[in-house]
Structure formats: structure tokens, C-alpha cells
C-alpha positions in Angstrom: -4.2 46.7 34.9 -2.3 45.8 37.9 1.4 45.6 37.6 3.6 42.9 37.6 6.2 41.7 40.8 9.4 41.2 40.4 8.7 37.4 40.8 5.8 37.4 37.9 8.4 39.3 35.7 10.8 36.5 36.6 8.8 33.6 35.4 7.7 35.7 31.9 11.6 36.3 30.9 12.1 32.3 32.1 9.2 31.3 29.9 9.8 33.1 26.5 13.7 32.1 27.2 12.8 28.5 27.3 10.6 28.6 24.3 12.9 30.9 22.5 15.6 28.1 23.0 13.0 25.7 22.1 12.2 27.4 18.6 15.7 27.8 18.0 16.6 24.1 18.4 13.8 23.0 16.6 14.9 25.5 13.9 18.5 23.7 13.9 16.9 20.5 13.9 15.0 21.2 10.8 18.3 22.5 8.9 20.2 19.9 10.2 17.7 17.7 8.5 17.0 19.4 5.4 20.9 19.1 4.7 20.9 15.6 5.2 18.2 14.6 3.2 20.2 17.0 0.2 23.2 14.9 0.8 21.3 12.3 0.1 19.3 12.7 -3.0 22.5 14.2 -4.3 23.5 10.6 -4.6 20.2 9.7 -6.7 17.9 8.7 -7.8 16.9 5.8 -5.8 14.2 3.4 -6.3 11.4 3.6 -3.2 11.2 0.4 -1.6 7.5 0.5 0.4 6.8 -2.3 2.8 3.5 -2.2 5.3 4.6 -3.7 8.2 7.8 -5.1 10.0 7.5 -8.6 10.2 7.8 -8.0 6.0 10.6 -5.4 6.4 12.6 -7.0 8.8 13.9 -10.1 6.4 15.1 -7.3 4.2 16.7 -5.7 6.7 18.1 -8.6 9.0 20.3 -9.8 5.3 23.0 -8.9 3.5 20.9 -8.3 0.2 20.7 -4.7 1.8 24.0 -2.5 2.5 23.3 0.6 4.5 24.5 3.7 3.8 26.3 6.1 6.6 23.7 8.3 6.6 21.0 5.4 7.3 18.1 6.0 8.7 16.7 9.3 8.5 13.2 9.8 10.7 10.8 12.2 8.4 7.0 12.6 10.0 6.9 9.7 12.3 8.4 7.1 9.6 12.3 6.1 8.9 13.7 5.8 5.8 16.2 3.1 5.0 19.1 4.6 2.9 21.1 1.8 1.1 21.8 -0.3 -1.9 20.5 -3.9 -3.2 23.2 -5.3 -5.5 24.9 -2.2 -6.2 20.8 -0.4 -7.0 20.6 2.5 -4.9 17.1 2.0 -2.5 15.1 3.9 -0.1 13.1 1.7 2.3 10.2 2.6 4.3 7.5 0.8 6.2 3.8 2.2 6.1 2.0 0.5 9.0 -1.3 -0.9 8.3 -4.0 0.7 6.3 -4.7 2.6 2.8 -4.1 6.2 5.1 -1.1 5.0 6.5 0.3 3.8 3.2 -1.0 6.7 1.5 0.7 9.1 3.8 3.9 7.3 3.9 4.5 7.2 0.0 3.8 11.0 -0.2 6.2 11.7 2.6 8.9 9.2 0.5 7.9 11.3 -3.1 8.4 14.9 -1.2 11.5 14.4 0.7 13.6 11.7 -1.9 14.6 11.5 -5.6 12.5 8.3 -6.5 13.1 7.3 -9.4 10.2 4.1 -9.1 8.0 2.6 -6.0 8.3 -1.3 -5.6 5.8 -2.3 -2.9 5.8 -5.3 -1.6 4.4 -7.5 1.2 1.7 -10.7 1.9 -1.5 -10.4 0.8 -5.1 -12.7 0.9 -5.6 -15.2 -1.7 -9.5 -14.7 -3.7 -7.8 -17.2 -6.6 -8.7 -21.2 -6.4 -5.6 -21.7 -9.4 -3.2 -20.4 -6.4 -1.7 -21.8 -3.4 -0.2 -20.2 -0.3 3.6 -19.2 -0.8 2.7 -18.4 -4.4 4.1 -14.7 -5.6 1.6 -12.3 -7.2 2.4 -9.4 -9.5 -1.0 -7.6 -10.7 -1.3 -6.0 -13.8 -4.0 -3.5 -12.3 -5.0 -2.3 -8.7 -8.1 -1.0 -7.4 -9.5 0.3 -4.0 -12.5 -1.3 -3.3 -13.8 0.2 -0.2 -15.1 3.2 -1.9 -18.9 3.0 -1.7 -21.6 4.9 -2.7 -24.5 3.4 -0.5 -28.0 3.2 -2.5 -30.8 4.3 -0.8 -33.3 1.6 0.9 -35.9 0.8 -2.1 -33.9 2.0 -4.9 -32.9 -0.6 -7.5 -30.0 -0.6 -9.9 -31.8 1.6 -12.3 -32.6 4.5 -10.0 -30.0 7.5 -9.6 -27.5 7.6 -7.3 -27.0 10.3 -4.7 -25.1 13.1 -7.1 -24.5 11.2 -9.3 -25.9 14.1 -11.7 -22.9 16.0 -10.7 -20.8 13.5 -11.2 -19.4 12.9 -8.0 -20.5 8.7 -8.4 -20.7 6.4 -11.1 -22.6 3.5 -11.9 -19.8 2.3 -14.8 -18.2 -0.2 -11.8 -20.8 -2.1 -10.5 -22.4 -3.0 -7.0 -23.4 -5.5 -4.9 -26.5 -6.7 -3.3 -26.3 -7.6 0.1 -29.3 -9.9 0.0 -27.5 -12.3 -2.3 -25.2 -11.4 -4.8 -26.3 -13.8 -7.3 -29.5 -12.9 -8.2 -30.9 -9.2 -8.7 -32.2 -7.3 -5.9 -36.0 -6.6 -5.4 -37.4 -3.5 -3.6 -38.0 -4.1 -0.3 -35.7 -6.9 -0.3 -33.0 -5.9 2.0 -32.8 -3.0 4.8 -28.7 -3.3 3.0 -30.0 -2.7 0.1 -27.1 -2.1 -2.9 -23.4 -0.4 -2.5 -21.8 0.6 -5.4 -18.1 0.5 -5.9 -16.4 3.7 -7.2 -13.6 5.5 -8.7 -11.1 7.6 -7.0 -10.7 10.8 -7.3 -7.1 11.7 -8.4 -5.4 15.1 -9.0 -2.2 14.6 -10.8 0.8 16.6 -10.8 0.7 16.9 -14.3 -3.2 18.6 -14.5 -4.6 21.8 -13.7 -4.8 21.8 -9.8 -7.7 21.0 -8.7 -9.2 19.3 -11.9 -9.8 15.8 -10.6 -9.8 13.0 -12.4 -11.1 9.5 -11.6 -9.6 6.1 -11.9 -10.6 2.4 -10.3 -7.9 0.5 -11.8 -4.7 1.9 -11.9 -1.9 -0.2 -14.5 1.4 -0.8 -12.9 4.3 0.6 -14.9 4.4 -1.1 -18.6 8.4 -1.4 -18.5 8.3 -3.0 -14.7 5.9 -5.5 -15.6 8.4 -6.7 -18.4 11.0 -6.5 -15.5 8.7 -9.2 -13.3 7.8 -11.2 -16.6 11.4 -11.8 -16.5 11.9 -13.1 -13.0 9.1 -15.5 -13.1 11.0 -18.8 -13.1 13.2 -18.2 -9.7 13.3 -20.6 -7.0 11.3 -19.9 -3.4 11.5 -21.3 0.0 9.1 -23.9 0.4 9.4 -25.3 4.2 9.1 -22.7 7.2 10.6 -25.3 9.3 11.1 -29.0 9.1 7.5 -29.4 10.4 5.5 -26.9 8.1 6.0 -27.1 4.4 4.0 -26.3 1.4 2.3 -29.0 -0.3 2.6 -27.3 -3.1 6.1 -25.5 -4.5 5.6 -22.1 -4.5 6.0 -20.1 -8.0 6.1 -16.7 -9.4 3.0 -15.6 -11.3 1.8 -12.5 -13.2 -2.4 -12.0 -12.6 -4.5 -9.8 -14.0 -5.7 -7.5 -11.0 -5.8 -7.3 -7.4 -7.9 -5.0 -5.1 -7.2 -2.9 -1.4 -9.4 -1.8 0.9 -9.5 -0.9 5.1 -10.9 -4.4 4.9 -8.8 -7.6 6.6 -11.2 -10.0 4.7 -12.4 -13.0 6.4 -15.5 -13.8 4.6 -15.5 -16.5 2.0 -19.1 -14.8 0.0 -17.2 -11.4 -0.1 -14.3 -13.0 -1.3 -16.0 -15.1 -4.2 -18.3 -12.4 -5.0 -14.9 -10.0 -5.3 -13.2 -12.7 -7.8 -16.7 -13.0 -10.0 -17.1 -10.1 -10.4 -13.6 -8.2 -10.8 -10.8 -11.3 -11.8 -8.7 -10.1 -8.5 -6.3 -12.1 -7.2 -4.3 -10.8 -4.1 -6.6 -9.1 -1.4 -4.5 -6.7 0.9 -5.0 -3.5 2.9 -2.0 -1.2 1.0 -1.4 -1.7 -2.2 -4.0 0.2 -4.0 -3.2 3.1 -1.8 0.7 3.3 -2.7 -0.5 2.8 -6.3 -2.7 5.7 -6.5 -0.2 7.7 -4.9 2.1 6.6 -7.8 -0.4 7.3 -10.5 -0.7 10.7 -8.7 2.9 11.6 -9.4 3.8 10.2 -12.4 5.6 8.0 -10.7 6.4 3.9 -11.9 4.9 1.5 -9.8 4.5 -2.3 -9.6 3.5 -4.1 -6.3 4.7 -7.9 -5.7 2.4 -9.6 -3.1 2.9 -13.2 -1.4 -0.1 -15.4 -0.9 0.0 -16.3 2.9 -4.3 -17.6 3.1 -6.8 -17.9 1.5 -9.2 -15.1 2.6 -12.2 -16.4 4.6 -11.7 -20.1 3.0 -9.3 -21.9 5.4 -10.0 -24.7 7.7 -6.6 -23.7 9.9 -7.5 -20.5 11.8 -3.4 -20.1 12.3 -2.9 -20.4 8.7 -2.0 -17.0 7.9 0.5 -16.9 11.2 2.1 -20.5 10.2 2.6 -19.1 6.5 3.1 -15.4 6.7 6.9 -15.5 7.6 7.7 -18.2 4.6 5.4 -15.6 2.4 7.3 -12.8 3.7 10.7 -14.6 2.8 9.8 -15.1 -0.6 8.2 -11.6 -1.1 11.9 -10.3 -0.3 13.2 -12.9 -2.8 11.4 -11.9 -5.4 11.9 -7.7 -4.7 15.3 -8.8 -4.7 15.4 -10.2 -8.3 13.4 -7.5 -10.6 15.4 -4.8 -8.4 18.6 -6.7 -9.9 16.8 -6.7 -13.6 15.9 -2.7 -13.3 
């Protein structure tokens, strides 16, 4: 092996000096931050406030319903947590981004770093119910995720096994659909689609054996929450986003029996009937189900409050969802901002 000049040697020492200094000041980073989140939770609990994107977040944010703390924000794995009270409640406010990963991710991060006492989620959401209107505040008894799938095989019917199902990986105890026409029962050869079965989730909570799963489809909010929301239902909402656009309909509180998530921004008016035939949803979003099975994960309460901004794949108005979402938003925050008074 030849040996090194004095130039080579040079740039060696310069290199493992810089990333020396750069492992040391990532080291003090990560202790500066590690004492700071301390400080925090040593002023919890907190209850987790989750939002999914900013345009919902912001009218939180922008009031005074929400007083900072000094040590607000703190920036944990590419998200930032908002440390602060609501009416004297002590609250940790995050925004997920779009998606079941992203919200997923986001509540984990919140559950690992903070002392969370609960996770309120809220945020607009698709409307699958005729009895609603737009502006109209949902609170769901049950979430599911709906975009789990086992896809039948092309000429199997609903009586034929599913692909390990013997194992019991999948489940036929949800239901599918047929993509030649939901109504009526499929035929072999009827349709290249063929059937898709929903399924369960698998869960491993921390209160099991590690990795002993269990599964779930819908997940209950938390029993002494959903008194909480029972209680809030008669509050007033905005009604007008400007003197132009108003509701033609007053906008009310109401507690439904389920809603359902997927990585779906549904915009199909069959998908969206055959959705409220078969499961009684409600709201349609693309978080919710996602921050719920978190919670279910850790033991943690959880109740999600979603505003109705469209009707999902049923409107005339293409720009209904942009002409509404802001009003939907509003009230959203209105309604967070009673049952966190009423924990």
C-alpha cells in the first residue's frame, strides 16, 4: 500500500474533524431536545390535539382560544408540536399531512415523545349521509379503514376461500363488493374485477404479548368522550362564509353511528352509496381511522369530530368542497373547542 502525502493526510484529519464536530452537535442537539420535551411533559398531561392539514389547523392557531406556551413549538421527526392551553386545558397540537401513513406516523411520534392523556382529532370530512347537510358536525361512534382489501381471484364467488384465509391472515366476517354491480350477486365470469373483500386490521397493543396481533375493523371512540360530545350537541355554528355564500341549511352538531378512512379522496357517488348501504357510515375522510387505530393501539382515548364540507361524488358544484371547507373548518374548531372545555 502506497503511503500517504502530507496533503492526503491533510484532508483525512479535515474530514474526520468536520464529522467529529458534526456528531458532536448533533449529539447536543439531541440533548438539548430530549430536555425540552422533559420540561414539558413535566407540566402534564396534555390532551393531543391531531389535525391533518393546515388550512384546519390554522383557525386554531390564528385565535385566541389557543395560548402558547414559551416553549412552543418543538420540531420532532419532520412534524411540530404546538405546546399550549384551550381555556386553561393543557394541549398539544400537531398536524399530520394527508393520508392514513402520515396520520399514523404523526400520532405515534405525539404518544412516544408527550404525556397524552387523550387524542381529539379533528378536521372536514365527505358526506355519504342524505339526513346531513354541508357545515353539519359529525362525531362517530365507530371508525374503520376501509381500504384494506383482500382481492378475490378472477372466477371465484363469495363462497370460495380466500387467499390465506386458512391461516387466518383474511376474513370473510366484513363483507365485499362486486365490481360488476353491487346490487345483485356476482356470477363467474362476470367481471375481470371480480370481488374485494374488506378486512380487519391487524393491531398489536401495548397491553398484549408482543407480537400477538389482534384484529379490529371498527374501533369505538372512548365511552366517557362520547358523553363529553353528547353534551355539546346544541352549540351554535357559523352559517355564512361570506355575505355571498351561506348555508341553506343551519348547520348542527350530530352524533352518527360510524364513519370510515381510507387513501381514497372519494369522488364517486356508487362507491359512496354502496359504502352507506352497506356499513351506516357517515363522514368519509382520509385520517381518522388511522389516528384511531393508533389510539386503540395504546390504550389511549380517542374520539374524532369531523365537519361535512361535500357530499362525496354527489354535487352539482365542482367548487363545493373549496366554497365550504373554510366555514367547515371554522366550525370543526368550534366544536373541538367546546368538549375540550367539558373534559
Amino acid at each position: 500500500m502506497a503511503l500517504m502525502t502530507g496533503v492526503q493526510v491533510l484532508i483525512v484529519l479535515s474530514l474526520y474533524a468536520v464529522c467529529h464536530l458534526s456528531l458532536v452537535e448533533a449529539m447536543a442537539r439531541r440533548e438539548l431536545l430530549q430536555k425540552l420535551v422533559a420540561r414539558v411533559n413535566a407540566e402534564g398531561p396534555y390532551v393531543g390535539i391531531v389535525v391533518p392539514n393546515s388550512y384546519e389547523m390554522s383557525p386554531l392557531l390564528n385565535s385566541s382560544i389557543f395560548t402558547p406556551y414559551s416553549t412552543s413549538p418543538i420540531d420532532l421527526s419532520g412534524r411540530r408540536f404546538y405546546i399550549g392551553t384551550i381555556e386553561s386545558h393543557k394541549v398539544i397540537i400537531v398536524m399530520t399531512g394527508l393520508s392514513m401513513l402520515n396520520a399514523g406516523i404523526t400520532t405515534q411520534t405525539l404518544l412516544d415523545y408527550f404525556d397524552i392523556s387523550g387524542i381529539v382529532h379533528y378536521g372536514i370530512a365527505g358526506n355519504t349521509n342524505d339526513n346531513l347537510h354541508i357545515g353539519d358536525i359529525t362525531i362517530p361512534k365507530y371508525w374503520a379503514h376501509t381500504g384494506l382489501w383482500n382481492w378475490q381471484r378472477y372466477e371465484d364467488g363469495p363462497d370460495d376461500e380466500l387467499s390465506l384465509e386458512e391461516n387466518g391472515d383474511f376474513t370473510r366476517e366484513i363483507g365485499y363488493i362486486h365490481f360488476g354491480n353491487y346490487n345483485n350477486p356476482p356470477k363467474k365470469r362476470d367481471n375481470y374485477l371480480n370481488n374485494v373483500w374488506f378486512q380487519p386490521e391487524e393491531v398489536f397493543p401495548v397491553t398484549g404479548t408482543p407480537e400477538v396481533r389482534e384484529h379490529h375493523f371498527w374501533v369505538p371512540v372512548d365511552k366517557t368522550y362520547l358523553k363529553i360530545a353528547k353534551q355539546i350537541k346544541d352549540i351554535e355554528l357559523v352559517s355564512c362564509v361570506n355575505a355571498s355564500f351561506c348555508l341553506q341549511t343551519p348547520p348542527k352538531v350530530v352524533i352518527v353511528e360510524r364513519g370510515v378512512s381510507s387513501n381514497i379522496f372519494l369522488d364517486n357517488a356508487a362507491y359512496r352509496g354502496f359504502l352507506r348501504k352497506k356499513f351506516n357510515i357517515s363522514p368519509i375522510d382520509m385520517e381518522s381511522a388511522s389516528v384511531a387505530l393508533v389510539s386503540l393501539t395504546n390504550n389511549v382515548p380517542f374520539i374524532a369530530i369531523r365537519a361535512l364540507s361535500d357530499l362525496a361524488g354527489g354535487s352539482s358544484n365542482e367548487n363545493e368542497a373549496s366554497i365550504f371547507a373554510s366555514l367547515a373548518a371554522t366550525n370543526a374548531v368550534i366544536v373541538m373547542t367546546n368538549f375540550i372545555k367539558n373534559i
